[in-house]
C-alpha positions as CSV (number, residue, x, y, z in Angstrom):
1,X,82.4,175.1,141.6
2,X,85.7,173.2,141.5
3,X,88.6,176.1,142.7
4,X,90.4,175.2,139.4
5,X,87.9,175.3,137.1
6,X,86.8,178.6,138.7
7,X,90.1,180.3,137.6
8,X,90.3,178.7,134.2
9,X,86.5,180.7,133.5
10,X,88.2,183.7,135.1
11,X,91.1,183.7,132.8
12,X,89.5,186.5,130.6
13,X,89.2,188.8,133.6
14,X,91.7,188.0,134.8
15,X,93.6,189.6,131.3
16,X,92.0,192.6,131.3
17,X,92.8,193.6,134.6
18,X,96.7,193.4,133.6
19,X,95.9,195.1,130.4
20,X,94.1,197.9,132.3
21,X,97.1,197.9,135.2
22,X,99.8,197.4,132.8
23,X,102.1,201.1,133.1
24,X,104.6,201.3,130.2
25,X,106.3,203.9,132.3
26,X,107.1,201.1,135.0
27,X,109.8,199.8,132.5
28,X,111.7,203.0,132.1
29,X,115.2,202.8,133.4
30,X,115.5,199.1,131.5
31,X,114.3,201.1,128.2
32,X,117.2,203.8,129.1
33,X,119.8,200.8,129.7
34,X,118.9,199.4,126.6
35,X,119.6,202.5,124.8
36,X,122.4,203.1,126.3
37,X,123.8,200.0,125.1
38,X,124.4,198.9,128.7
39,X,123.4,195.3,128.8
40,X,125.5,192.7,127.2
41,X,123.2,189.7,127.6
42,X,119.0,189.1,128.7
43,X,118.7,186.3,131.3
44,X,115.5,185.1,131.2
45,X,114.7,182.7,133.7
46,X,111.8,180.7,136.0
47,X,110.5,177.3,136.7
48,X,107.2,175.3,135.5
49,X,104.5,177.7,134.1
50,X,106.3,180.8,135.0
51,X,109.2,179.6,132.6
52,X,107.0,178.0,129.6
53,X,105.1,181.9,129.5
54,X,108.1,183.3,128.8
55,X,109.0,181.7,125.1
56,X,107.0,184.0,123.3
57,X,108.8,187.2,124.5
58,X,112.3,185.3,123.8
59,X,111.3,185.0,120.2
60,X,109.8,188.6,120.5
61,X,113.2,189.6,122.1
62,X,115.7,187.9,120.2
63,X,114.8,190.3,117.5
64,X,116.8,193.1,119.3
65,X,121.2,193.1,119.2
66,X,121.4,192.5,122.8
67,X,121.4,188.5,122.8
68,X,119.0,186.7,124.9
69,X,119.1,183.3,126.9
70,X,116.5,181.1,128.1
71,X,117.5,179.4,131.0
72,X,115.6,177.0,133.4
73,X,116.6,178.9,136.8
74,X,117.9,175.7,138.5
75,X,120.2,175.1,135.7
76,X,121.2,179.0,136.1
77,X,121.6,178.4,140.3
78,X,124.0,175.5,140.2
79,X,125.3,175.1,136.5
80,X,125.0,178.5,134.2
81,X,125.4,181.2,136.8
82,X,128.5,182.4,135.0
83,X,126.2,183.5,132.4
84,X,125.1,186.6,134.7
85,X,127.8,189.0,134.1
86,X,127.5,192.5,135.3
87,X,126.3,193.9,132.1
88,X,123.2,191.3,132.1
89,X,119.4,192.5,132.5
90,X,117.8,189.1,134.7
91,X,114.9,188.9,133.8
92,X,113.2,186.7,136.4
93,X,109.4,185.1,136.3
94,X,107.9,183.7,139.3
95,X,104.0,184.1,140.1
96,X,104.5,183.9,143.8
97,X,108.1,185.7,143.9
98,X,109.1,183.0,146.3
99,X,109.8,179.9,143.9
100,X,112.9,178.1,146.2
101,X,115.7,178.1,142.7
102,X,114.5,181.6,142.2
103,X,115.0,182.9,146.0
104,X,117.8,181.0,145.8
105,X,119.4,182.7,143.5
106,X,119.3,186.3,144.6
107,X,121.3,185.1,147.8
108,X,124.1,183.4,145.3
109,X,124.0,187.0,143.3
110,X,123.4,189.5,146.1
111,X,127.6,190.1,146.6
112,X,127.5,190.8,142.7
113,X,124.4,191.7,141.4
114,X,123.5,192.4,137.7
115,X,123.1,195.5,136.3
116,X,119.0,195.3,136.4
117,X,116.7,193.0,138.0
118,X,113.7,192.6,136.0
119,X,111.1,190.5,137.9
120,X,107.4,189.8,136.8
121,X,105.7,188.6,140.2
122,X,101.9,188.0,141.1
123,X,102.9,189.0,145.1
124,X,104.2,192.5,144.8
125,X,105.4,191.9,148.9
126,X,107.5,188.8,147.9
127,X,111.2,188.2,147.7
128,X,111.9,188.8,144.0
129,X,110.0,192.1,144.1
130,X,111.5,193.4,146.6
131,X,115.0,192.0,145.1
132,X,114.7,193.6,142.1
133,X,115.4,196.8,140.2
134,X,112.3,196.9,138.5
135,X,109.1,194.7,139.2
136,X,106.0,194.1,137.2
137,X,102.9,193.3,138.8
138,X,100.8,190.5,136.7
139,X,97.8,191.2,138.3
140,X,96.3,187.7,138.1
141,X,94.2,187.7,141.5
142,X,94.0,184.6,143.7
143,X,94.8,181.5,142.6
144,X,93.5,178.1,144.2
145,X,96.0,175.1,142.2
146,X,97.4,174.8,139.3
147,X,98.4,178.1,137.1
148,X,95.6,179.1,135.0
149,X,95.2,183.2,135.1
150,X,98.7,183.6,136.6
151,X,100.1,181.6,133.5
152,X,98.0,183.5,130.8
153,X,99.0,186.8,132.9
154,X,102.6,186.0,132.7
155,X,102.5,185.3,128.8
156,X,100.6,188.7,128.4
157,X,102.8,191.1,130.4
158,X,106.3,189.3,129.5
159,X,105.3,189.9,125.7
160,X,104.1,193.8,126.3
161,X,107.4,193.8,128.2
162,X,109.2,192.7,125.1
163,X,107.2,194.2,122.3
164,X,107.9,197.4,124.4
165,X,112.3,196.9,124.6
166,X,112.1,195.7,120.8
167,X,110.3,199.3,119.7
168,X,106.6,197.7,118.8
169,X,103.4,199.8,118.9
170,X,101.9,199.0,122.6
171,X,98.6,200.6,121.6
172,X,98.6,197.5,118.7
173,X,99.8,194.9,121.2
174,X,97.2,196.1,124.1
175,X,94.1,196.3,121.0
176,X,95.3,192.7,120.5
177,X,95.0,191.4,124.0
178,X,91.9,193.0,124.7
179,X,90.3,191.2,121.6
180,X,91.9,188.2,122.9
181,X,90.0,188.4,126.2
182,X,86.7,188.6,124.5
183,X,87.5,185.5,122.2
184,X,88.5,183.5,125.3
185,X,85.3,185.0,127.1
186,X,83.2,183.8,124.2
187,X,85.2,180.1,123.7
188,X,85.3,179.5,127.8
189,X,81.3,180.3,127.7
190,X,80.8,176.8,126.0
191,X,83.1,175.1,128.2
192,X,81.2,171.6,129.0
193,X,80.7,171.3,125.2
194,X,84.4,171.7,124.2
195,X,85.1,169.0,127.1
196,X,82.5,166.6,125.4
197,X,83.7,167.4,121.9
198,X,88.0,166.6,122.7
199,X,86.9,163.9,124.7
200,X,84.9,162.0,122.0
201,X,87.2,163.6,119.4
202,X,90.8,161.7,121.4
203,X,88.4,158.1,121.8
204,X,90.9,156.0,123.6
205,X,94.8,155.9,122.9
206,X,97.8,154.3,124.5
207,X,100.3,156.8,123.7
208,X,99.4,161.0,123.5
209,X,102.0,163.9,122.7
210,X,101.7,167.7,122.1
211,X,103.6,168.5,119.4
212,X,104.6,172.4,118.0
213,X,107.0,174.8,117.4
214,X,107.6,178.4,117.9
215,X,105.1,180.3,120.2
216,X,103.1,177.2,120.3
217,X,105.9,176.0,122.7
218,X,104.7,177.5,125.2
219,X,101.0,175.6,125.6
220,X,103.1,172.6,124.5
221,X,105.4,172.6,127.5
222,X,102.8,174.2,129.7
223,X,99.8,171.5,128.4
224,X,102.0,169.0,129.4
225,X,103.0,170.1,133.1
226,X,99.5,171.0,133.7
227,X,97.8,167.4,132.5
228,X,100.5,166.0,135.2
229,X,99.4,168.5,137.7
230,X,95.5,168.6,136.8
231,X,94.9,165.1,136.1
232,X,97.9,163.3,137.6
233,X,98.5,161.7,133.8
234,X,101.7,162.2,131.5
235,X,101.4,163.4,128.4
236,X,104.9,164.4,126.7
237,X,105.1,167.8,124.9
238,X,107.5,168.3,122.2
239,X,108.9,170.9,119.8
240,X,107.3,168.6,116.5
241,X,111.0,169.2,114.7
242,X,112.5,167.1,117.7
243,X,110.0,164.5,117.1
244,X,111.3,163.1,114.4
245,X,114.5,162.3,115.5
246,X,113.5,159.6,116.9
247,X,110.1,159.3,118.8
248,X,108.1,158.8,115.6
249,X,108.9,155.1,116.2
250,X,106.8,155.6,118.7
251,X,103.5,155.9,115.8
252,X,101.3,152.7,115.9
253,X,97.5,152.3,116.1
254,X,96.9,153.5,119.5
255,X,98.8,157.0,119.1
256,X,97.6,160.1,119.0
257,X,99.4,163.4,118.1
258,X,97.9,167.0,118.7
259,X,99.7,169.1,116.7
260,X,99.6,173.0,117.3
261,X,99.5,174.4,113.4
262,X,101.0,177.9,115.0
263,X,102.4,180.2,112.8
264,X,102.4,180.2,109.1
265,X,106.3,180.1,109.2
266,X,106.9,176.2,110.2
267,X,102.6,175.4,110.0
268,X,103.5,173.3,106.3
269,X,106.2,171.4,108.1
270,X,103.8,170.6,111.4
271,X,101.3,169.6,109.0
272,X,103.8,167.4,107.2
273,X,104.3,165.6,110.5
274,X,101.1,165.1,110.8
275,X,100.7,163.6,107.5
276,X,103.4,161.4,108.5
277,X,102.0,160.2,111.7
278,X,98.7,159.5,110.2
279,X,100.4,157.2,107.0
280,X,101.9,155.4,109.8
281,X,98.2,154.5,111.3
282,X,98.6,157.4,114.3
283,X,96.1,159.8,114.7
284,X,95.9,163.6,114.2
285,X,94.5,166.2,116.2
286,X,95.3,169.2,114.4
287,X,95.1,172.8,116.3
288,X,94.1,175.7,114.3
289,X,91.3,178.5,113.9
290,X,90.1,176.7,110.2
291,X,89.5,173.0,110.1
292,X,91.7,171.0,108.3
293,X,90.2,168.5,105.7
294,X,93.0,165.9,106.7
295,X,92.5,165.6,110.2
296,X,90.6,166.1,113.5
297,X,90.8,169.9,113.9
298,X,90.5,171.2,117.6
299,X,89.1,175.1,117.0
300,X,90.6,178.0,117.9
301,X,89.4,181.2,118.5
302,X,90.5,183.5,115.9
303,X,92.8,186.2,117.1
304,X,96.4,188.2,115.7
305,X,99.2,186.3,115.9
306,X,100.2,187.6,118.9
307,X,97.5,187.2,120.8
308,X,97.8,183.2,119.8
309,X,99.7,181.7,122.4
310,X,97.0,182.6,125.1
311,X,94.4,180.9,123.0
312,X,96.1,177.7,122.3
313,X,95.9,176.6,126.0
314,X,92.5,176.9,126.4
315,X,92.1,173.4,124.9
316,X,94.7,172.0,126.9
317,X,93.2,172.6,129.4
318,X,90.1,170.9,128.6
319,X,92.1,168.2,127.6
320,X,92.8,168.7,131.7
321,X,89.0,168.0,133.0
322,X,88.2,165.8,130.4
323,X,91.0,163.8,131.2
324,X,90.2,163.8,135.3
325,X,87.1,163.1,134.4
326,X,88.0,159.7,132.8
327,X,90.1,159.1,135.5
328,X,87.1,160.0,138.4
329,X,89.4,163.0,140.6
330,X,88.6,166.3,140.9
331,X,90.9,167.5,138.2
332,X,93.4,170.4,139.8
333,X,93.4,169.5,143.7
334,X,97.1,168.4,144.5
335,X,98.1,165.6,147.0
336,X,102.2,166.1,147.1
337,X,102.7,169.8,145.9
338,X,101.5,173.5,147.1
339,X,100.6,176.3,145.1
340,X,104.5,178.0,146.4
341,X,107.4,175.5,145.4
342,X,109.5,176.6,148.8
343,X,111.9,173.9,148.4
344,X,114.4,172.5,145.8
């Protein structure tokens, strides 16, 4: 079987063996910190999929009184590094530990280092674990290409990271996930058939964005980088607020929007875009777990809310084969990159 398709079916596994790794215990002295109102700022930083995982713990996060920033890690190397300030937990995502911004950046900080160095790392024997202050193994397993269990791995154990500093029930959270891995199980099962069914459903188009807000971000950005990676084609992914400030002149017969519903907060106002889009003679592909009687509706597996986020790229990534398969490649074999970005 294709490598990459291999890991996308072995995403599910691939979960459960976090949840069944994941120690609370191995975030102790950043829980004490915390309390101890040490930390004046979170840093939380990465590149590509490592990065896009994160957004859900930042919103999960930004409910506690130490602020929190989200910051591309190149920016933070050669722009924002006066943002890390003694009194700063850097939080640090790389599956590999060895991303070149990342590495990088622990040489520009070594002479003055943070307070605590969070890192969530798929190579326990790589740079930023042994770097850091405290590291978190993903437990993803081998990966062949493009991020596929180390991305849903990183989204799961950043968010138990962060349900656990904000004071939420981790037996919850873990219940969640583990339901989570049996609705991607059962949805990944039928994988030819939800090819077929987005490929007939996009027909052809000239113009394709990914549109949502919130946690949705996350499979936006991510869908986006990994239909460039997978498929070598570029789709742009937005937050849908953004995309009317301008882009909608974009809307014409030969567009097509998916639109992430996400959560019931902003899902009106993503559906009012969609509206939009389609009086203007675009067309809709609406993302939720109930169809919608105004538009395409891709179907989600239904899960909690914050379980969401790991479902909503399953269909990007279909979106991935069914898109090399137009195109005649093997969809997630690289010509120009490696799996370890070892240079800036």
């Amino acid at each position: 079987m294709n490598p990459y398709i291999a890991d996308i079916l072995d995403q599910p596994s691939a979960l459960r063996n976090l949840l069944n790794n994941y120690s609370p215990s191995a975030l102790g002295k950043v829980l004490v910190q915390l309390d101890d109102d040490q930390f004046k700022r979170i840093i939380v930083t990465g590149m590509g999929a490592s990065l896009n995982a994160a957004y859900p713990a930042v919103i999960r996060l930004s409910g506690h009184s130490v602020p929190v920033q989200f910051i591309n890690a190149a920016e933070l190397l050669h722009y924002l590094d006066g943002a890390i300030e003694t009194r700063s937990l850097l939080w640090m995502n790389s599956q590999s530990g060895r991303s070149a911004e990342l590495v990088h950046l622990l040489d520009r900080i070594e002479a003055h280092r943070p307070d605590c160095i969070l890192t969530f790392v798929n190579d326990v024997s790589s740079p930023l674990a042994s770097f850091a202050d405290v590291c978190l193994n993903i437990h993803a397993g081998l990966e062949a290409t493009v991020s596929t269990k180390t991305y849903i791995n990183m989204l799961a154990a950043n968010l138990l990271a962060a349900i656990q500093m904000t004071g939420g029930d981790m037996a919850v959270a873990r219940r969640d996930l583990l339901l989570a891995a049996e609705e991607m199980e059962r949805y990944l099962s039928n994988w030819k058939k939800h090819i077929d069914q987005l490929d007939a459903m996009l027909g052809s188009f000239d113009h394709l964005f990914l549109l949502g807000r919130g946690t949705s971000l996350s499979a936006v950005w991510n869908g986006s980088l990994i239909n460039k990676e997978s498929a070598r084609i570029s789709f742009e992914g937005m937050n849908s607020a953004d995309f009317r400030h301008g882009p909608l002149e974009l809307v014409s017969p030969g567009f097509v929007a998916i639109i992430f519903a996400g959560s019931d907060r902003t899902a009106a106002l993503n559906r009012n875009l969609g509206l939009e889009i389609s009086s203007h003679e675009g067309r809709v592909l609406w993302v939720d777990t109930v169809a919608d009687p105004n538009f395409a509706t891709v179907i989600l597996p239904e899960t909690s809310e914050l379980a969401r986020p790991l479902m909503e790229i399953l269909p990007i990534q279909m979106l991935t084969l069914a898109m090399a398969r137009r195109k005649g490649l093997q969809a997630g074999a690289f010509r120009y990159v490696g799996k370890v970005t070892d240079r800036e």
